[in-house]
C-alpha positions as CSV (number, residue, x, y, z in Angstrom):
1,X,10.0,2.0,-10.8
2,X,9.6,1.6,-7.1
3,X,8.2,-1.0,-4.8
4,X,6.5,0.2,-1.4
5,X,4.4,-1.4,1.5
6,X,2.3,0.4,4.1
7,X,0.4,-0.5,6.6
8,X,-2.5,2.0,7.9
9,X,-3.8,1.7,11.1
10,X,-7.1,4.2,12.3
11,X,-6.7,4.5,15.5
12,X,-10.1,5.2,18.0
13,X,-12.1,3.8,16.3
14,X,-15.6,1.8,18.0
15,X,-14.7,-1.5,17.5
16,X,-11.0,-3.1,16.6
17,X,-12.5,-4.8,13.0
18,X,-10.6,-2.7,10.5
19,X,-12.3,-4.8,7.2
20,X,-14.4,-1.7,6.9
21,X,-11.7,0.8,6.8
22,X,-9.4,-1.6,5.0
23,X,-12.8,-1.8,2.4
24,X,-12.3,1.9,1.5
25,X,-8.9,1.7,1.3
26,X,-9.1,-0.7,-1.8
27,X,-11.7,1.6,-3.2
28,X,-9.3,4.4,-2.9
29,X,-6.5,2.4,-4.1
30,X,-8.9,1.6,-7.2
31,X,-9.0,5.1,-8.8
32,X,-5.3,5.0,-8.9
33,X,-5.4,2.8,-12.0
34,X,-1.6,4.1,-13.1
35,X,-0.8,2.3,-10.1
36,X,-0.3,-1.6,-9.5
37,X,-1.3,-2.4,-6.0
38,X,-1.6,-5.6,-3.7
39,X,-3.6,-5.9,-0.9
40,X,-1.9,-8.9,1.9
41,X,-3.7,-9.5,5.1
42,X,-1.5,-7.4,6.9
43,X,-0.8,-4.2,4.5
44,X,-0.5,-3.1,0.9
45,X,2.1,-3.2,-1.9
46,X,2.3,-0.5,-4.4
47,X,4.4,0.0,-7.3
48,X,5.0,2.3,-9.9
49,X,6.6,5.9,-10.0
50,X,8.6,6.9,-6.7
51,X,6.3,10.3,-6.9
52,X,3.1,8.3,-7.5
53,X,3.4,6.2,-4.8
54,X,4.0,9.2,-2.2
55,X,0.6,10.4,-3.7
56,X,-1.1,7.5,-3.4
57,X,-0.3,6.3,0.4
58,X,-1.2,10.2,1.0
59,X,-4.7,9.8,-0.7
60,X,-5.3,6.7,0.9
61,X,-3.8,8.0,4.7
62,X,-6.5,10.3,4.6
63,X,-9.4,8.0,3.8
64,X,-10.1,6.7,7.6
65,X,-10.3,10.5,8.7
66,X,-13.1,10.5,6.2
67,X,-14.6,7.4,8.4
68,X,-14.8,9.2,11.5
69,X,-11.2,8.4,12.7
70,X,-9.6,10.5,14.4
71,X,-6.4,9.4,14.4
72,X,-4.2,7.3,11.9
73,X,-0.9,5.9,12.3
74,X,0.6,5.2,8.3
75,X,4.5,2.9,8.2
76,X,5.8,3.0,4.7
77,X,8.6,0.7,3.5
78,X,9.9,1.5,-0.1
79,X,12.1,-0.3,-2.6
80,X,13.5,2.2,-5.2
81,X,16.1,-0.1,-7.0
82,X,17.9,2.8,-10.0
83,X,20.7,0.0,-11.3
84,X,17.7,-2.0,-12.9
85,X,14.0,-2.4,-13.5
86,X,12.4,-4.1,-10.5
87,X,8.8,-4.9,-9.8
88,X,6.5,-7.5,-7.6
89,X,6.5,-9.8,-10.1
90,X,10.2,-9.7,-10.8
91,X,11.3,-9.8,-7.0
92,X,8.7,-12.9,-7.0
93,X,10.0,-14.5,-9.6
94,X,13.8,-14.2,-8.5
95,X,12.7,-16.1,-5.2
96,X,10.7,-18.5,-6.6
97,X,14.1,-19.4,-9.2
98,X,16.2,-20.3,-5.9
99,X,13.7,-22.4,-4.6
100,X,13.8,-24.8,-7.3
């Protein structure tokens, strides 16, 4: 199982709010229901198959271009831990064990 952030940014747009944009995106991100997902205020955290998760951030890349926007910069980070099982909660967790 892998772990991956992006961040999508449309890019000429007519106005620099993005909560409309970033609105569709969690409607996208909705119909992937194989898929765990976490929105933050300043990008998205996916989980699941390494495969899947290409699939996804691709599905959900093209969604301002359905907006109007004409251009779209997408970052992906991605976790793929192989020795053991990893996921958000289990990387949350782990933190949360040193703290106390």
């Amino acid at each position: 199982m892998a772990i991956a952030e992006f961040t999508i940014i449309p890019i000429g747009t007519a106005t620099t709010s993005l909560s409309a944009y970033v609105a569709d995106l969690h409607k996208e991100l909705e119909k992937h229901t194989d898929i765990k997902f976490e929105m933050t205020p300043m990008g998205t955290i996916l989980e699941g198959p390494l495969d899947r998760l290409f699939e996804v951030v691709r599905a959900v890349h093209e969604v301002p271009f359905l907006q109007g926007a004409q251009r779209v910069s997408t970052s992906i980070k991605i976790d793929d831990r192989r020795d053991k099982q990893a996921s958000m909660a289990q990387k949350m967790h782990s933190v949360a064990e040193r703290l106390n």
